[in-house]
N, C-alpha and C positions, 0 to 999 in steps of 0.2 A: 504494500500500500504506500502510495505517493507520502511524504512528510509534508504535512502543513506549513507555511512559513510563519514563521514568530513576527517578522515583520515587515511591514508593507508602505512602499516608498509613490510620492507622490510630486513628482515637478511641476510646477506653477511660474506664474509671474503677474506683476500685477496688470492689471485691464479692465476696461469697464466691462468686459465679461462676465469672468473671474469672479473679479472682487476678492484677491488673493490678499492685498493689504489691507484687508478689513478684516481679519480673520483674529487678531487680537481682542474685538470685542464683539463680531458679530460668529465666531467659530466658522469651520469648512463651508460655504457655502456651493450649492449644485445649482446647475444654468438655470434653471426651473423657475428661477426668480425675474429671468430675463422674459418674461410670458409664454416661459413654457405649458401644455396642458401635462394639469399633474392627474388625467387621467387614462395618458398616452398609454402606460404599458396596462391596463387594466382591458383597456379593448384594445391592444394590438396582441396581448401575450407577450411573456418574457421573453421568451424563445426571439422572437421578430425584435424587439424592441431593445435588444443585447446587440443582436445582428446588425441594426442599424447607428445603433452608437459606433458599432467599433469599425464598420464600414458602412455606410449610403448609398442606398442604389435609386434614390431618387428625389425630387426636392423636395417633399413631401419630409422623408425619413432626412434631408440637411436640414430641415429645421427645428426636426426632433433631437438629432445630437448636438446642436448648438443651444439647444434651451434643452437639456434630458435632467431626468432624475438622478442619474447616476455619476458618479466620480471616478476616472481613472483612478487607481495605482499600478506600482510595478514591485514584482517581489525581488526583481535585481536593481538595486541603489542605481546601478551606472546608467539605466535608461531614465528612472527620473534624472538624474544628472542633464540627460540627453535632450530632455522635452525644459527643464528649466532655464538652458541656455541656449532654447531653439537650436538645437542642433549643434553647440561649439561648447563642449562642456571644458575644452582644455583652458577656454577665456571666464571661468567660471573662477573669481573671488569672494571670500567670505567678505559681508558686508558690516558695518554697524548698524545698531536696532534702529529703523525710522528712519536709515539712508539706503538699505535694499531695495530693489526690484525685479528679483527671482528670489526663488522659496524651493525649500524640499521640504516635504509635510513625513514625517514618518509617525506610523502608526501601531503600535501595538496589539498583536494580533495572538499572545500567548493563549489567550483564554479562548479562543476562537471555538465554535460548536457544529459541527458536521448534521445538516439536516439531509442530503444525500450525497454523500462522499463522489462517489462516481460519476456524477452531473456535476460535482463542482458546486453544489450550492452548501453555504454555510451560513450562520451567524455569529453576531457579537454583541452580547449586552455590556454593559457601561453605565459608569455615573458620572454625572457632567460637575465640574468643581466652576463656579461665580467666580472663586474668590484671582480665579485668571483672568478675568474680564480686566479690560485697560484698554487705553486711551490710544489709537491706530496712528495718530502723530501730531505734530505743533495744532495743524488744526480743528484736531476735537477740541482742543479747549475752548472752542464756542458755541457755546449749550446750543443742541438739536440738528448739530451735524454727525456727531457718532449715530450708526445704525439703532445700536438699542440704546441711546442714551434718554428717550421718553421713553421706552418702556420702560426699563428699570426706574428709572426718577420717580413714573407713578407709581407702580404695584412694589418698590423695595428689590433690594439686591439678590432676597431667595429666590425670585421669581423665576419659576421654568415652566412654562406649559407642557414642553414636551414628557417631563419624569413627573406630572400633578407635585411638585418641590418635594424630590426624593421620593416619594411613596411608591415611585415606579424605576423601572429600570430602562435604562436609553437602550436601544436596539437597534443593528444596522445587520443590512441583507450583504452577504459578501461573497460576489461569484467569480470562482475562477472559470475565465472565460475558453482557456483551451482545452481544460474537462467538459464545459458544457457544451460547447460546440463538437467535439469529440464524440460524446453521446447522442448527437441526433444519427438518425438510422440513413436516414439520405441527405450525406451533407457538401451535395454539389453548390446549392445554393446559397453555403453559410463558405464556401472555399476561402472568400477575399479575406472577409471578417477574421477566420482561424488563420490563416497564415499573416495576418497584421496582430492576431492578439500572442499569436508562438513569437514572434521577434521580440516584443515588448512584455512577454511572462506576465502579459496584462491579469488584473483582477477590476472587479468593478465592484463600489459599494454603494451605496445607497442608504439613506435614513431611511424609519420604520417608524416613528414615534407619529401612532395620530394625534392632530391637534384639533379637536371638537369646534375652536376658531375657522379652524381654514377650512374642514370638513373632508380631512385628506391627510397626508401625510408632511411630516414638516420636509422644509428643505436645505437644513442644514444639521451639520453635526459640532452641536456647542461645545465650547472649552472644555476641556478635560484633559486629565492626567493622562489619558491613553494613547494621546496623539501630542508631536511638539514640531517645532517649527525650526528652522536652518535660514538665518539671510545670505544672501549672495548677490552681486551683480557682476554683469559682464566688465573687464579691464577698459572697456570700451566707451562705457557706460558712466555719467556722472552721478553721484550719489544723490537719490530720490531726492523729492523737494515734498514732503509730506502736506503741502498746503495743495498740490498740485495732481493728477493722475496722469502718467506717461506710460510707455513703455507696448510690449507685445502684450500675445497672449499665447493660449496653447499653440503647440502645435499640432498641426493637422492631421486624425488620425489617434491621437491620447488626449481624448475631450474630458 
């Protein structure tokens, strides 16, 4: 039986995509927010809507992996490496906190839960830690530009919809893409998809926590111990201006 990976690597950069550099107080946030329909994979099935994130075969499905529920990762460091410095990880330096503009998100995956090994579908429950929440740079400091700076202000710093404050556990669906594509019976159709997720040891996660608000599932994965954050920019690259939003975004391919 294959070994699970303990951990699961994810390259970013910031963009009005993204929203890689909001991830200090608003956590991982998935395109979904971008007017995604967060009912996409429920009437397309997983199967199709895995398909179409990791390869499009039509515009339909480009604008479902540009706004999807799901978040790359890579179980090998070097390909986030690869997607965080669009392609040139060799020009890849560590940055200072609120002067980056590429990210590698690593995630912890020890506790991970096999709901059918062989399809590659898993989970991971989690509890989200507040006391991470902080300030994304010089200009949160002006009340009601931080993403959650009026939620929290109103409802107080415990506040999680997604765990009812603790009483629940955070839950994320985490599929290995080359098991599950592997297990379809006829997989002419899925060829592109698996041979861009075999290169990139792709995993794909997704939030689970319903929010009775949205009436759906949330779209993101809040602060927590289980996941940390790497700054970097390219040599090329001057040191962010946090009052400002610059730079790329994924590259094309590890949405």
């Amino acid at each position: 039986m294959t070994m699970l990976p303990t951990r699961l690597y994810r390259g970013d950069s910031q963009s009005q995509e993204s929203k890689a550099q909001h991830y200090r107080s608003a956590g991982l946030l998935t395109k979904v927010i971008n007017g995604g329909n967060p009912a996409y994979i429920e009437q397309n099935g997983l199967l199709e809507s895995v398909r179409a994130h990791v390869k499009a075969q039509s515009e339909s499905e480009s604008f479902f992996q540009k706004r999807s529920q799901f978040l790359s990762f890579s179980s090998q460091e070097s390909r986030a490496m690869f997607y965080a410095s669009s392609g040139h990880p060799n020009e890849l330096v560590s940055s200072e906190d609120n002067s980056e503009t590429r990210y590698i998100f690593t995630i912890d995956t020890t506790n991970i839960v096999s709901i059918k090994p062989r399809k590659g579908l898993h989970f991971l429950e989690y509890s989200c830690d507040n006391s991470l929440i902080r300030s994304d740079g010089n200009e949160m400091e002006t009340p009601g530009i931080d993403p959650l700076a009026s939620l929290y202000g109103a409802f107080g710093s415990n506040l999680c919809e997604g765990c009812d404050n603790r009483r629940l556990k955070h839950r994320l669906l985490l599929i290995d893409v080359v098991a599950f594509l592997n297990a379809v019976p006829s997989a002419e159709r899925y060829k592109g998809a698996l041979t861009n997720a075999q290169q990139d040891h792709e995993w794909l996660i997704m939030p689970s926590d319903y929010i009775p608000r949205l009436f759906g599932d949330s779209a993101r994965i809040p602060r927590s111990q289980i996941w940390s954050a790497r700054h970097y920019r390219l040599r090329s690259e001057s040191p962010r201006d946090a009052t400002m939003f610059a730079g790329g975004s994924d590259v094309a391919g590890f949405e």
